[in-house]
MARVEXPA-568027 format. One record per residue (C-alpha): residue number from 1; x, y, z negated. Coordinates in nm, 2 decimals. Each point is the difference from the previous one (the first is absolute). Example, Ala and Ser with C-alpha at 12.3 -4.5 7.8 and 13.67 -1.06 7.14 Angstrom:
2
 num     c1     c2     c3
   1   1.23  -0.45  -0.78
   2   0.14   0.34   0.07
# end
This chain:
89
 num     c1     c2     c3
   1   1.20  -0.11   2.30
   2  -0.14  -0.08  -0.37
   3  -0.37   0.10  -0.04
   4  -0.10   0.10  -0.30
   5  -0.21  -0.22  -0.28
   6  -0.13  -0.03  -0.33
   7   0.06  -0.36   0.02
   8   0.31  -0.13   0.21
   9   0.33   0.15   0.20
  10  -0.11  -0.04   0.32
  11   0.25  -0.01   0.36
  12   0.02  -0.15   0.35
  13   0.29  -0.20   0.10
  14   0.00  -0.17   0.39
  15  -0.22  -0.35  -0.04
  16   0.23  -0.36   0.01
  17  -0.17  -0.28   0.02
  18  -0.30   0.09   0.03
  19   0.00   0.13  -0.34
  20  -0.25   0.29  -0.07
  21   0.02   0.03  -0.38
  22   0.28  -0.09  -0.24
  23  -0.14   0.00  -0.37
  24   0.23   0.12  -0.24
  25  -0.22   0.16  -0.24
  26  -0.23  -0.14  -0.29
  27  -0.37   0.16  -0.10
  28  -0.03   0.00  -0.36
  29  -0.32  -0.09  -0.17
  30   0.11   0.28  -0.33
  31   0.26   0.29   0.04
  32   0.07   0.12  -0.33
  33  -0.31  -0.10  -0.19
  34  -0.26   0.10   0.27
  35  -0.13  -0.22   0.25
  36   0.15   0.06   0.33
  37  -0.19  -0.23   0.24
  38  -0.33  -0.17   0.06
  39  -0.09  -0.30   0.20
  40  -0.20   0.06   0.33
  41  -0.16  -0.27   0.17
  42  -0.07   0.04   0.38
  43  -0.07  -0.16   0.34
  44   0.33  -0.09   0.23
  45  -0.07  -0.15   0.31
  46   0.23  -0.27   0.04
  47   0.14   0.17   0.30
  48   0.13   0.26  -0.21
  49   0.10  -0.23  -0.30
  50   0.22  -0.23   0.25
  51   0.16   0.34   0.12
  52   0.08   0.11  -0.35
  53   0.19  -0.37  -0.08
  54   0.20  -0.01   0.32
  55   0.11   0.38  -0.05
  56   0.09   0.01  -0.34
  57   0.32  -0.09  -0.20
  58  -0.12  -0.02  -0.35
  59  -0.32   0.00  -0.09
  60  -0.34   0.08   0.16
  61  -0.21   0.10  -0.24
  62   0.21   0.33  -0.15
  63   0.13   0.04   0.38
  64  -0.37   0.02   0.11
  65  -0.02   0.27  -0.29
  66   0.32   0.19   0.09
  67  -0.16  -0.02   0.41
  68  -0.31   0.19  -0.13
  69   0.23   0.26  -0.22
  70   0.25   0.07   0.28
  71  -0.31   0.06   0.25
  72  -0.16   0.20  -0.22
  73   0.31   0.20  -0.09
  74   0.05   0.05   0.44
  75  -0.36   0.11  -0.06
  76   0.05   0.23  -0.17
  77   0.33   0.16   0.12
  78  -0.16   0.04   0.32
  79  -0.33   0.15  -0.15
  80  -0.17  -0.26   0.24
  81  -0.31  -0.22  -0.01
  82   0.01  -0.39   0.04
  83  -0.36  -0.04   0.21
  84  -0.03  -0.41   0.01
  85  -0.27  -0.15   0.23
  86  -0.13  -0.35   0.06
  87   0.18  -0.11   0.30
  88  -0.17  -0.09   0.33
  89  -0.06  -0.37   0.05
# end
């Protein structure tokens, strides 16, 4: 079921080949005269970064962005409450 977003069309399909992400949308830097995105710069433990590039068809960084948008929209549409903690070593 599509979620909704300001940014990206968002739906589920069963997984094949391990694929987790197919990219088949763009982030523009200006939309019609007004900038649209910023660059972020953050920590990704290589775990994580290794995950993203063997799950995604197309290409990591703007599927790493439309990740966070379609978690955030789930968020959201459940009105619930992401609580991360470090994980026991």
């Amino acid at each position: 079921m599509p979620t909704p977003s300001p940014l990206f069309e968002h739906r589920t399909q069963p997984a094949v080949d391990g694929t987790r992400v197919v990219m088949r949308a763009a982030i523009p830097r200006e939309r019609d005269g007004v900038t649209y995105s910023k660059q972020a710069f953050f920590l990704l433990p290589v775990e994580l970064s290794e995950r993203v590039k063997n799950s995604v068809n197309g290409a990591p960084g703007p599927a790493m962005v439309a990740l966070m948008d379609w978690a955030l929209a789930q968020l959201e549409a459940r009105d619930q409450t992401l609580v991360v903690e470090e994980k026991a070593r």
